[in-house]
Structure formats: C-alpha cells, structure tokens
C-alpha positions in Angstrom: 13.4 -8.8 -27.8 10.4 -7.2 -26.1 12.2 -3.9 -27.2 10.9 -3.9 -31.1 7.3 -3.9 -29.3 8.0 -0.9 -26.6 7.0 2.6 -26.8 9.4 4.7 -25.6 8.3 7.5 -23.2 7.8 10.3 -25.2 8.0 9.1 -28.9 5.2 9.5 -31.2 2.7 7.0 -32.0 0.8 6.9 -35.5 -1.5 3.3 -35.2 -2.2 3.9 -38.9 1.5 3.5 -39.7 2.2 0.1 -37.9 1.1 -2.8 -40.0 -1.4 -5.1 -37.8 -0.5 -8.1 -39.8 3.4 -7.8 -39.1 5.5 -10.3 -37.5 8.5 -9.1 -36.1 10.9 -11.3 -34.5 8.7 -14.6 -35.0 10.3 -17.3 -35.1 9.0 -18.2 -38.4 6.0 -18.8 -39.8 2.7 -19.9 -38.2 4.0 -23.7 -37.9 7.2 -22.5 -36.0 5.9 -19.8 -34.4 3.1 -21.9 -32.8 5.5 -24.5 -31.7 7.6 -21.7 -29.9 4.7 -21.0 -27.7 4.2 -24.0 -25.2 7.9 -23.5 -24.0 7.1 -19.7 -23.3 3.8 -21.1 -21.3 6.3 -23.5 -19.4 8.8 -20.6 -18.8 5.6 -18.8 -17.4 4.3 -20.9 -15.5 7.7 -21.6 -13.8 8.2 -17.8 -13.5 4.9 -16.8 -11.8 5.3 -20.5 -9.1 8.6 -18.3 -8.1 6.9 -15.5 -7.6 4.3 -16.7 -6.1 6.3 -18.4 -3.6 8.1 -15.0 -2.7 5.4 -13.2 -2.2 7.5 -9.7 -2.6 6.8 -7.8 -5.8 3.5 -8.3 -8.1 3.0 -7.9 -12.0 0.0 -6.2 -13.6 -0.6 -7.4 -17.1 -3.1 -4.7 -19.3 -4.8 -6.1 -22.2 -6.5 -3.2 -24.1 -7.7 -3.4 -27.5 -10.8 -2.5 -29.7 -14.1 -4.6 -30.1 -12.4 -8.3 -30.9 -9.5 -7.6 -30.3 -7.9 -10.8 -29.0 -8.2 -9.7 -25.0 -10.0 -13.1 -24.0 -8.0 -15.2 -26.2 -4.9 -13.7 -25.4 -5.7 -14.8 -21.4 -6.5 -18.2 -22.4 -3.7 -19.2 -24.2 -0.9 -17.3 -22.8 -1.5 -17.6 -19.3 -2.5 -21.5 -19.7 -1.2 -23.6 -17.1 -0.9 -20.8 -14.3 -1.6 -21.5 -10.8 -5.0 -20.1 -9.9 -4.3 -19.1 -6.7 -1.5 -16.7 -7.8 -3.5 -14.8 -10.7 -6.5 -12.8 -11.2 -8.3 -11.5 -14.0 -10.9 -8.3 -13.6 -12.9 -7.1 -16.6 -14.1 -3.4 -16.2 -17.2 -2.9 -17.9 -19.2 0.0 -17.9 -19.1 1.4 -14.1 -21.9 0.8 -12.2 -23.4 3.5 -10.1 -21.7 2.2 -7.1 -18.4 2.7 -8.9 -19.5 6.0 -10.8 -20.1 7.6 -7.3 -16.3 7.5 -6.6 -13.1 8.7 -8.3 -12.5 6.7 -11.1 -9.6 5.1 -10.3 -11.5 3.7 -7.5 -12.6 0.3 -8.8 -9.3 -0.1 -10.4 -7.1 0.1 -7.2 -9.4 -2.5 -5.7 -8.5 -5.0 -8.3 -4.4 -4.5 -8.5 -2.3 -7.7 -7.5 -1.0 -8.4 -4.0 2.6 -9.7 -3.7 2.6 -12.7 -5.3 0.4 -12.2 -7.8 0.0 -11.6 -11.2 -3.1 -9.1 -12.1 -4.7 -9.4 -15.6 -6.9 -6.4 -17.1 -9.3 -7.1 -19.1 -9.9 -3.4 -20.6 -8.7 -1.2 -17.3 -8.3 2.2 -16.0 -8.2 4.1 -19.5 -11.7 2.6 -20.2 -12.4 5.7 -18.3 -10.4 8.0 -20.7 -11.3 6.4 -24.1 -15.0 6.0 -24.0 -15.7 9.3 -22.7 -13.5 11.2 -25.0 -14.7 9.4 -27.8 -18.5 9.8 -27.3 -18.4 13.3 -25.5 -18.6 12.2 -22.1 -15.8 14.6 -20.9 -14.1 17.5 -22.0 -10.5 17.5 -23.8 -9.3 19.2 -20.1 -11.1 16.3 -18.0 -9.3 13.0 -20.0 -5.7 15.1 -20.7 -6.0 15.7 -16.8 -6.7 11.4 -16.6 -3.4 11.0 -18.4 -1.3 12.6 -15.3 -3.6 11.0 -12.4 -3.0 7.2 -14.4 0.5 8.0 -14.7 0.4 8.7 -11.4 -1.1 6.0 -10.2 0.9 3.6 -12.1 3.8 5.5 -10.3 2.2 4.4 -6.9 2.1 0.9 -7.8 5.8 0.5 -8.8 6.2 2.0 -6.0 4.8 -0.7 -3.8 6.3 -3.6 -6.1 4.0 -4.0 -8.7 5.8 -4.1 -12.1 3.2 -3.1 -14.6 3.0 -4.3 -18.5 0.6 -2.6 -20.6 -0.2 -4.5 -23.9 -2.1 -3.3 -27.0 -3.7 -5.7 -29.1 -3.4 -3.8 -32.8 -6.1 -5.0 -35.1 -7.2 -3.8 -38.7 -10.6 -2.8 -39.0 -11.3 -5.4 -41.6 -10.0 -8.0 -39.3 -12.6 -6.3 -36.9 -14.9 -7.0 -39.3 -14.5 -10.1 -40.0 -14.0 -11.4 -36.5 -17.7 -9.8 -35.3 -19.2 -11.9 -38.7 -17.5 -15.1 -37.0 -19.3 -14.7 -34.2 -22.9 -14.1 -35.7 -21.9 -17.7 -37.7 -20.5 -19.9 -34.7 -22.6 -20.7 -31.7 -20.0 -20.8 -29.6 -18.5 -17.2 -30.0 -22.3 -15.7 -30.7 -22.8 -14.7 -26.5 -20.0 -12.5 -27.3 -21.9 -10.7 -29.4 -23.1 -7.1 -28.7 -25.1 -4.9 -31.0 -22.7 -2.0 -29.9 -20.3 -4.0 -31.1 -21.3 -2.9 -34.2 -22.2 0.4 -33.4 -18.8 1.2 -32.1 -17.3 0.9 -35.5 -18.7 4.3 -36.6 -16.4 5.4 -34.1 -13.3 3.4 -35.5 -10.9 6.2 -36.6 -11.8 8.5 -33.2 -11.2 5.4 -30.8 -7.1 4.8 -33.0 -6.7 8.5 -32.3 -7.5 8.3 -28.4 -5.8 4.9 -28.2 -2.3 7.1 -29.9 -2.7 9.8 -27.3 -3.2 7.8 -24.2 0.0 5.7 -25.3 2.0 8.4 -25.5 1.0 10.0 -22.7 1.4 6.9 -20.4 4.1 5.0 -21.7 6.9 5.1 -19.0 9.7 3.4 -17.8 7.7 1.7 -15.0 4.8 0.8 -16.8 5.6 0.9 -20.2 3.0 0.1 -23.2 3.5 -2.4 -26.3 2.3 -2.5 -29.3 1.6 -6.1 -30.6 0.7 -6.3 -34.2 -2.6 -8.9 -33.5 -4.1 -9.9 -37.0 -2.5 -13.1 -36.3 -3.9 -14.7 -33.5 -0.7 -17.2 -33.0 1.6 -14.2 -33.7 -0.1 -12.1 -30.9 0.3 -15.1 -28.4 4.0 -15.8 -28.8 4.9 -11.8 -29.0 2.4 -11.1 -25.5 4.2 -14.4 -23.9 7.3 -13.2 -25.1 7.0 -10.0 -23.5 5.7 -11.7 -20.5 8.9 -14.1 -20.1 11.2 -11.5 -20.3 9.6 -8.8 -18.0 9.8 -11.9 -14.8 13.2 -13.2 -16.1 14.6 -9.6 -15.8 12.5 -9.6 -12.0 14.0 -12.9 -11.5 11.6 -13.6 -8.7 13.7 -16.3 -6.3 12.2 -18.9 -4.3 12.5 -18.6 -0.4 15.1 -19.5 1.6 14.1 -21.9 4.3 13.0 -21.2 8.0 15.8 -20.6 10.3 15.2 -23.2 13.2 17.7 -21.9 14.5 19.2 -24.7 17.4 16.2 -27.1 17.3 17.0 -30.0 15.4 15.1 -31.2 12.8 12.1 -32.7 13.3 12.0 -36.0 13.2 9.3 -37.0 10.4 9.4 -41.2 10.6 
C-alpha cells in the first residue's frame, strides 16, 4: 500500500498538482479511518520490541514539512506506545555555532539510530539545503552539490543497517493558515508560536519549489521519500503508520535465539 505514497527515483514531482486534502487508500472516512489506527500502533509497537531485541539493523524515520505541518503530532500519535529505550527523536533547529563550525552533515550523523533503534527527525539534514536556498544563504552550485553529499550519506547508513523512510507532510497553504490562527487562540498550542512563522509564508511558493527539487533529487531505493497528503490530521496518521508497518514487516526484525549453554545444564531457579 505504501507504494501510492512513494516517489520513485527519478520521477517528477509537481507539489501543486497533488491534492493535500486526498485520501488515498483510507479505510473510509474519518470514523473508520481513526479506528484503523490503534491496531497500526499495536503492530508498531510489536515491530520496533523485535527490533529492539535484535539489535542488528536500525530505522530512521524523517518528518519534514512546512511551518505546522503535522511533524509534532505525527510523533505523538503514531509512535504512541513505543518503548523509550529503543527510540529517539532530534529536532534540528537553526545550527548553533558549534555545529556551523563543521560540515553540515555533522550534527546529523551524531543523531542517527544505533542497532536497535528507531531514529525520528524532527526537520533533518535538508534543513540545510531548504533554508539556505530559499533565503540566499548559498548559491544554486552549493545546495545542488548537498543533494549528492545527502544521497551519499543516506547511502552510508544503509550501508551500516539503517533503513531510512523519508516522510513529507503535504499541507495547503490555507490549512497553514488556519492552523497558525489556532495557535494564537488556544493556550495550549500558543508556545508553538513563532513570529517567523508568519514571516515564512512570504516565502510559501519558493520553499514547494525547493521541497520538489530535493525530493527528486533524493528519493532512492534505500531511502525513499513519501508524499502524505496531511490536511487531515487522522488521514496523515494512519497513511505515516501505514507506511511505518509495512517498511518493518518487510525487515521482519526476529527476536533472538537463546544463549547456547552449551553442556551446562540449566540452572536450577527454585
């Protein structure tokens, strides 16, 4: 199912053309959709206890998405119920000049899973490509030049057992909109609230063009991107769990076999 979501390496991507209030493959509508989702959390949680328990291979989730997006509530209710121990989540934020002082991949490659665990992104390594080509910061040849060190990089991981799953959170504008008004109206969303935030929308149309270009450009069979259609805040959950599910079922982490005690008998436990 994840497949209606995927962008193939190499295809074109056109955010304006895919609808951010679709629903394909839901179950139904909200009611049955919603209900779908606590057996995808269960399925989770099961899935991530095996691999935790190997302790082989790793999976990096990426959550990227504009202003509102859905990042923080897309972590709360999809990975519900997750042992602690075997998941981390690391929001990059602007760098700080510790961070700025090395390659920008740096910070990133401190925060990637060990075996065993699952990694979640809260924004990531194309923070580094998006900003800066969207406000000037680097030149066309600089970011372009990003796309093959990320690629890269994402090549490294696989490499060393991490299975990476990059997820993009596809919001309207107006939903934008109304989302950032929600927060100036309800105490308990209002400390999310930045004046950039607002700021940022000038740049709306630049920011779906660098978003289309960095998807393309890093979309690959070991750390493919999807696009979830994320108007609906219950669709976005069951497609990103969906996703999820399926990426550790095909893994199919196993638990471990137990230690060979080779001649000694049992212990005796009474």
């Amino acid at each position: 199912m994840r497949d209606q979501w995927l962008v193939r390496p190499g295809h074109p991507v056109d955010l304006a053309h895919i609808d951010p209030s679709a629903r394909p493959g839901a179950p139904g509508e909200r009611a049955e959709t919603e209900a779908a989702l606590p057996g995808l959390v269960d399925r989770l949680r099961g899935l991530q206890d095996r691999l935790w328990a190997e302790s082989r291979r790793s999976l990096l989730v990426v959550l990227q998405a504009m202003d509102a997006g859905g990042k923080d509530g897309t972590i709360k209710h999809v990975f519900e119920g997750v042992n602690p121990q075997g998941t981390r989540v690391t929001s990059f934020k602007e760098p700080t000049p510790r961070e700025i002082a090395h390659d920008f991949l740096w910070r990133v490659h401190a925060a990637v899973p060990a075996a065993g665990e699952i990694a979640i992104f809260n924004r990531s390594q194309y923070e580094d490509v998006l900003v800066p080509r969207v406000h000037g910061g680097i030149d066309e040849a600089t970011w372009r030049q990003r796309y093959g060190l990320i690629a890269d990089f994402e090549a490294l991981l696989a490499h060393g057992g991490t299975t990476t799953v990059k997820l993009f959170l596809h919001i309207s504008r107006d939903e934008q909109r109304a989302r950032l008004e929600e927060r100036i109206d309800r105490p308990e969303k209002r400390w999310k609230l930045q004046a950039s935030d607002f700021a940022e929308r000038r740049y709306w149309d630049a920011y779906q063009q660098a978003y289309a270009d960095a998807i393309v450009a890093t979309s690959t069979r070991h750390a493919p991107w999807y696009i979830i259609p994320a108007n609906h805040k219950w669709y976005r959950n069951w497609a990103v769990s969906t996703i999820l599910v399926e990426t550790l079922d095909e893994l199919d982490p196993r638990y471990p076999a137990p230690p060979d005690l080779g001649d000694t008998a049992a212990p005796d436990l009474t």
